[in-house]
Backbone as ProteinMPNN parsed JSONL, in Angstrom:
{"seq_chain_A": "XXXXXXXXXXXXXXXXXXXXXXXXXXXXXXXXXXXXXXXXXXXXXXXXXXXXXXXXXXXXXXX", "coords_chain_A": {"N_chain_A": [[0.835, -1.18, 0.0], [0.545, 2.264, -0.757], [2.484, 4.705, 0.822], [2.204, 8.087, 2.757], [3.943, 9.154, 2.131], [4.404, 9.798, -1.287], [5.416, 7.912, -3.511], [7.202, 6.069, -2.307], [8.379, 3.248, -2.208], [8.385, 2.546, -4.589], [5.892, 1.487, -5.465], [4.208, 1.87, -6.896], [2.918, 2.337, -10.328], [4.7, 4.485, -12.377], [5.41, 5.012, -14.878], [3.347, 4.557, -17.499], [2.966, 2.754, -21.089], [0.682, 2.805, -22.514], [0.263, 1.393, -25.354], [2.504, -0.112, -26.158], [1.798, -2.385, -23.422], [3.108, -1.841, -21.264], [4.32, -0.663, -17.552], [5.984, 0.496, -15.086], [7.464, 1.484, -12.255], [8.915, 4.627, -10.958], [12.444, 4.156, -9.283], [11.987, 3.466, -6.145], [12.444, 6.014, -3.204], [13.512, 4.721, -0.981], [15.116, 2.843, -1.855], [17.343, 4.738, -2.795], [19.736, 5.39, -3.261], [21.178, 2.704, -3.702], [19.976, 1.757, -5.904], [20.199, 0.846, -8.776], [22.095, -2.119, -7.91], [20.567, -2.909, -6.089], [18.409, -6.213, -5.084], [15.475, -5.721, -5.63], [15.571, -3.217, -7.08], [15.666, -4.407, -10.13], [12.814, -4.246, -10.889], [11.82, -1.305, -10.971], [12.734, 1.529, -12.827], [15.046, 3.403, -13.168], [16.266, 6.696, -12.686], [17.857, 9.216, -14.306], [19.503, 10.598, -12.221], [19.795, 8.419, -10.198], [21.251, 7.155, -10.775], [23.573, 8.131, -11.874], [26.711, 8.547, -11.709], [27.361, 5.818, -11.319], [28.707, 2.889, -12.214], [29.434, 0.449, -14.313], [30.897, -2.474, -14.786], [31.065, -4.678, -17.619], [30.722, -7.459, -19.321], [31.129, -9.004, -22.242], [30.466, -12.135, -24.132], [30.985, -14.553, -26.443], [28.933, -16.958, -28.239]], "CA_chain_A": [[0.0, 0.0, 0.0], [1.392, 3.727, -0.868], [1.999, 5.514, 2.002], [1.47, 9.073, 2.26], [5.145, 10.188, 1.595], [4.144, 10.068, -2.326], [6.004, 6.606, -4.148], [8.573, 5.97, -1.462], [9.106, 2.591, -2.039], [8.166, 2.214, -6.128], [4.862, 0.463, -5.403], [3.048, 2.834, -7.464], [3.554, 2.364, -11.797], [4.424, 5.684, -12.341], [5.602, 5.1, -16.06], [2.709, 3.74, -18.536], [3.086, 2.724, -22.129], [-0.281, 1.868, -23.321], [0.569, 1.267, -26.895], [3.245, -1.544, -25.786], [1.174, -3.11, -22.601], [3.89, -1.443, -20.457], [4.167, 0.267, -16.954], [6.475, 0.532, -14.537], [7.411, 2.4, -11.181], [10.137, 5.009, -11.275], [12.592, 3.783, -8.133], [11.697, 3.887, -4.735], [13.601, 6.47, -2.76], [13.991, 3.885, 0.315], [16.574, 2.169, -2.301], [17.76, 5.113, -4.459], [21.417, 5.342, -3.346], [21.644, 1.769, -4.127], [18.811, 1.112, -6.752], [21.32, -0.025, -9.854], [22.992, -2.951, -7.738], [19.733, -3.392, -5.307], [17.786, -6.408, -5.904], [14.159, -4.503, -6.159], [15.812, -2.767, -8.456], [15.294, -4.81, -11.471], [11.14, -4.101, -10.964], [12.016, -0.301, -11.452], [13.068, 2.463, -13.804], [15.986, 4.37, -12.66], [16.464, 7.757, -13.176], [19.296, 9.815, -14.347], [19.872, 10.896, -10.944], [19.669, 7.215, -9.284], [22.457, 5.991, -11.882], [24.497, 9.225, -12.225], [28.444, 8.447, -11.053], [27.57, 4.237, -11.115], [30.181, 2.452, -13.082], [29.298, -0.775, -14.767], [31.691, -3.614, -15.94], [29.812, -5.239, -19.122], [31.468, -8.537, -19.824], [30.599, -9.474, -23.669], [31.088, -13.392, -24.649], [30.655, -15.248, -27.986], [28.642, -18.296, -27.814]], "C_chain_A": [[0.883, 1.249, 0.0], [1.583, 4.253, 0.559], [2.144, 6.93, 1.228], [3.205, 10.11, 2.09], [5.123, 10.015, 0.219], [4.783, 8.098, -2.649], [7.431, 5.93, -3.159], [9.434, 4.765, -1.957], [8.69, 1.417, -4.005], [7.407, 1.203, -6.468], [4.186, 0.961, -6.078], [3.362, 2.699, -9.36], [3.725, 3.522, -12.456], [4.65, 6.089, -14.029], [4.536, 4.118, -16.547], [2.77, 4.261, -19.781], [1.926, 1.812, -22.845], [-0.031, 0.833, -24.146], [1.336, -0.118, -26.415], [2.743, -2.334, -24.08], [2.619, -3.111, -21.542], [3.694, -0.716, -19.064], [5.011, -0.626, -15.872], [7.015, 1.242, -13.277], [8.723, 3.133, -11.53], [11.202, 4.263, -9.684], [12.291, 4.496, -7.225], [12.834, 4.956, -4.113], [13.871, 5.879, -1.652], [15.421, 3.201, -0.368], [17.223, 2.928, -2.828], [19.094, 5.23, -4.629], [21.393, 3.799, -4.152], [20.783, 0.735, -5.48], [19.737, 0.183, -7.652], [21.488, -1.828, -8.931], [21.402, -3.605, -6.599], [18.499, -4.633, -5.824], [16.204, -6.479, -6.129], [14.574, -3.968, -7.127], [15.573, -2.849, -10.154], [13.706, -4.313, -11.88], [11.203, -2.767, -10.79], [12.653, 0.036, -12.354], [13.341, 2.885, -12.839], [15.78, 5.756, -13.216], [17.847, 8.655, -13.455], [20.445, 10.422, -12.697], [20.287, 9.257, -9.943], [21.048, 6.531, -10.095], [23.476, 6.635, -12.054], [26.083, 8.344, -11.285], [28.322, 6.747, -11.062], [28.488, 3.868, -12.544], [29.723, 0.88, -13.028], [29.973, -1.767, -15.502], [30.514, -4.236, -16.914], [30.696, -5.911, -19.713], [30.923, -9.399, -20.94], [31.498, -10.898, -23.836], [30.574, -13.627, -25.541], [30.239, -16.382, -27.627], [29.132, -19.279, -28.307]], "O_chain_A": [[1.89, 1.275, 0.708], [0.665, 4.129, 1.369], [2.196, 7.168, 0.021], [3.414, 11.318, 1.982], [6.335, 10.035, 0.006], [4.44, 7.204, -1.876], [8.454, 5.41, -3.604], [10.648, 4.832, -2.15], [8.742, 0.232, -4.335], [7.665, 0.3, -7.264], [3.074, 0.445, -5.974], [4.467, 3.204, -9.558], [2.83, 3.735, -13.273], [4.233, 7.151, -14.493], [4.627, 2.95, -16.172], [2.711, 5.462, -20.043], [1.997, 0.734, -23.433], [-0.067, -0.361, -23.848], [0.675, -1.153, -26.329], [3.707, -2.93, -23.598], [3.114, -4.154, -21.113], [2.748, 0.063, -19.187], [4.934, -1.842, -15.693], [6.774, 2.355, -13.745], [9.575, 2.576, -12.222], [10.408, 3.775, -8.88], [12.246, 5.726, -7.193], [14.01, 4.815, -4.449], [14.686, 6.558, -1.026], [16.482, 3.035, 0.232], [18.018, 2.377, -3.589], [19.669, 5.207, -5.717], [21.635, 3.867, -5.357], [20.92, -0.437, -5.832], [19.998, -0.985, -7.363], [20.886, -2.738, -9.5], [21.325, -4.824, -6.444], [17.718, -4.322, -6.723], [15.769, -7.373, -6.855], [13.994, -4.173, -8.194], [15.398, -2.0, -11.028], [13.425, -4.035, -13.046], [10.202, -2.62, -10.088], [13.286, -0.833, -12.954], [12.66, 2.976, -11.817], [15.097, 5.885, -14.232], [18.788, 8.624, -12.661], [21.642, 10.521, -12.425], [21.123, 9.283, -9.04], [21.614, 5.472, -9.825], [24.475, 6.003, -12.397], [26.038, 7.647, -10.271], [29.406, 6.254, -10.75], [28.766, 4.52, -13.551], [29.654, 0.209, -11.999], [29.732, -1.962, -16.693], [29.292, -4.162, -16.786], [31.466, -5.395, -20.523], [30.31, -10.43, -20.663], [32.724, -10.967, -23.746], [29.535, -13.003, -25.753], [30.886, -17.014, -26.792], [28.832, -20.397, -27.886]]}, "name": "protein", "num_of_chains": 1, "seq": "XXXXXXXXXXXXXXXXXXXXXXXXXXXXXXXXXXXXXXXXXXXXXXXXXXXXXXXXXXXXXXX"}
């Protein structure tokens, strides 16, 4: 259930994409230092702010 500090904890779908049968919450701010690496995280949309300064290895293999 929401509480009444607005989306705190990104229970709310705050992004919908009719057209593609989309919608999603932006992140919670209970996780937002650690949203990227948190794992709730995956069941949000980050924001430029929640991702800003994170640093991602991205290890590409050939099958």
């Amino acid at each position: 259930m929401p509480d009444d500090e607005g989306n705190r904890n990104g229970e709310i779908d705050d992004v919908i994409i009719e057209e593609h049968d989309f919608s999603m919450p932006w992140n919670g701010r209970a996780i937002s230092t650690t949203w990227a690496v948190h794992p709730d995280g995956i069941d949000q949309i980050g924001c430029i702010h929640t991702s800003q300064g994170l640093e991602f290895d991205i290890q590409l293999t050939n099958s």
